[in-house]
C-alpha positions in Angstrom: 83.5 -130.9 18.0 86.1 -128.7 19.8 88.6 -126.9 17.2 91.3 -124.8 17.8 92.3 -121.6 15.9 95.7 -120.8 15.7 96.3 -117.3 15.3 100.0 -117.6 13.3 102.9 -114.6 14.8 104.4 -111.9 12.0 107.6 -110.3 11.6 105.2 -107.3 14.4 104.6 -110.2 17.4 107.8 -111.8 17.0 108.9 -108.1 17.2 106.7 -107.4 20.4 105.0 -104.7 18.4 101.6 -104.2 20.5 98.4 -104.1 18.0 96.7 -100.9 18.1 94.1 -100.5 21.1 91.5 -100.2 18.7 92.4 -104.0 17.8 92.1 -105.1 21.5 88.2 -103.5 22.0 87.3 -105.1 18.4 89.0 -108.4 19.6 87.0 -108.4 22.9 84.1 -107.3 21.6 84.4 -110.7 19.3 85.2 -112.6 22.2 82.1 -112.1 23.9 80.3 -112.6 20.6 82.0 -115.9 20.8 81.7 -116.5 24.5 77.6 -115.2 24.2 77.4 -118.3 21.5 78.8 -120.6 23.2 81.4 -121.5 21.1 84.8 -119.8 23.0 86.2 -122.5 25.8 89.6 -120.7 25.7 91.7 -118.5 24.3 95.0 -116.1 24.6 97.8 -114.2 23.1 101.1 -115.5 23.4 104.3 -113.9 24.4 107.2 -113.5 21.3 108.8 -116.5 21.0 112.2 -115.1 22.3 110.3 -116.2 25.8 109.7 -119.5 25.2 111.9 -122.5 25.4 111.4 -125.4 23.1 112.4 -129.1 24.1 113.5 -131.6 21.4 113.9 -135.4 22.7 116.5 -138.1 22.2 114.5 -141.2 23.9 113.8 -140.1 26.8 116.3 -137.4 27.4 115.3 -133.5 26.2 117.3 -130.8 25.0 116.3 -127.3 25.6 116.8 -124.4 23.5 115.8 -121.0 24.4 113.9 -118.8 22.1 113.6 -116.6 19.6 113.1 -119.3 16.7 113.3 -118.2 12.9 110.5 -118.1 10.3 107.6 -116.3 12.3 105.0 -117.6 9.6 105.8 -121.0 11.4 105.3 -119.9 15.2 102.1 -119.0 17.2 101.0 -115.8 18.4 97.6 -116.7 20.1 94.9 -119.2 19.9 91.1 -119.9 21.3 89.6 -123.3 21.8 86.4 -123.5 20.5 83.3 -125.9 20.5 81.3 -126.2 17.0 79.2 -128.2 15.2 81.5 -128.8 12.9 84.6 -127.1 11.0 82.0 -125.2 9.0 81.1 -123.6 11.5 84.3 -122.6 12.9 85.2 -121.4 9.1 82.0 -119.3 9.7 83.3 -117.3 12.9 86.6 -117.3 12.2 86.0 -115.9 9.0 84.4 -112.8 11.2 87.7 -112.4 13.3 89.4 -108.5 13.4 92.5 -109.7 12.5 95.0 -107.0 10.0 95.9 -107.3 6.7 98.2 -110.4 6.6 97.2 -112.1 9.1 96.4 -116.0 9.0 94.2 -117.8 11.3 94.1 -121.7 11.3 91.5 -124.0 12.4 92.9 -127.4 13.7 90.3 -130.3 14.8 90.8 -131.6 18.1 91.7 -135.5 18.4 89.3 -137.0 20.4 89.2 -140.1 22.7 86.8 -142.0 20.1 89.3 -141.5 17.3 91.5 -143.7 19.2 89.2 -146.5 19.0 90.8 -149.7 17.4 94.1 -148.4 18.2 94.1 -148.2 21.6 91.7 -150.4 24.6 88.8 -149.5 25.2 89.8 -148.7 29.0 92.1 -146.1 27.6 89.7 -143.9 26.0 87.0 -144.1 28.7 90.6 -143.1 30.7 90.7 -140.0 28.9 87.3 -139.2 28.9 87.0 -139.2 32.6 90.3 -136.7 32.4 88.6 -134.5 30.1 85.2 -134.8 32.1 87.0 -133.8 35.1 89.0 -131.1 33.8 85.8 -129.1 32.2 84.1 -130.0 35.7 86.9 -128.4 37.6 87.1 -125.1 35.1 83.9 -124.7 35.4 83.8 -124.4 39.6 86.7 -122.2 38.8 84.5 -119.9 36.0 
């Protein structure tokens, strides 16, 4: 099952505020724990928020609002993609992550093309399995 882990921003991200260097060795060093397991797919800080845009829709039509937004407990500072058993299991690592006092991780199950099934035709969710097939195919000629 492939989870993500939602690392949530802090007063310090939303600020810019760089962690200390010691954070980034202990953070890589996890990483390729993570990576050596075979559970890491992804992952990556993101920018404060006063970078990013956000779109809200009317129908079709999108409205977009630059950044920063309020209530950093609410926005995003990084994330990894991972593939595990089962949310146990991504408990168990996450649990392990150098994060600092305050921080909040959140693990977030991916939907996946067979819990569409009944909602959607069959033909659909072989659709996006072939996406998804071809995707990992062409990261992994890339990796």
């Amino acid at each position: 099952m492939r989870v993500m882990v939602v690392v949530k921003a802090t007063a310090q991200s939303e600020a810019g505020v760089m962690p200390d260097p010691s954070m980034f060795i202990e953070m890589g060093k996890f990483n390729d724990e993570l990576i050596a397991a075979g559970i890491m797919l992804d992952g990556a800080g993101l920018k404060a928020s006063s970078n990013g845009r956000r779109l809200t829709f009317r129908g079709r039509k999108a409205t977009v609002t630059d950044g920063p937004f309020a209530e950093p407990k609410e926005l995003i500072a990084g994330y990894w993609i991972w593939e595990v058993k089962d949310v146990a299991q991504a408990i168990e690592w996450a649990s392990r992550a150098p994060m600092q006092d305050g921080d909040t991780l959140e693990v977030r199950p991916f939907m996946e093309p067979e819990d569409f099934a009944g909602v959607v035709p069959d033909a659909m969710i072989e659709q996006e399995k072939g996406w998804r097939d071809g995707l990992a195919s062409k990261a992994h000629k890339a990796g």
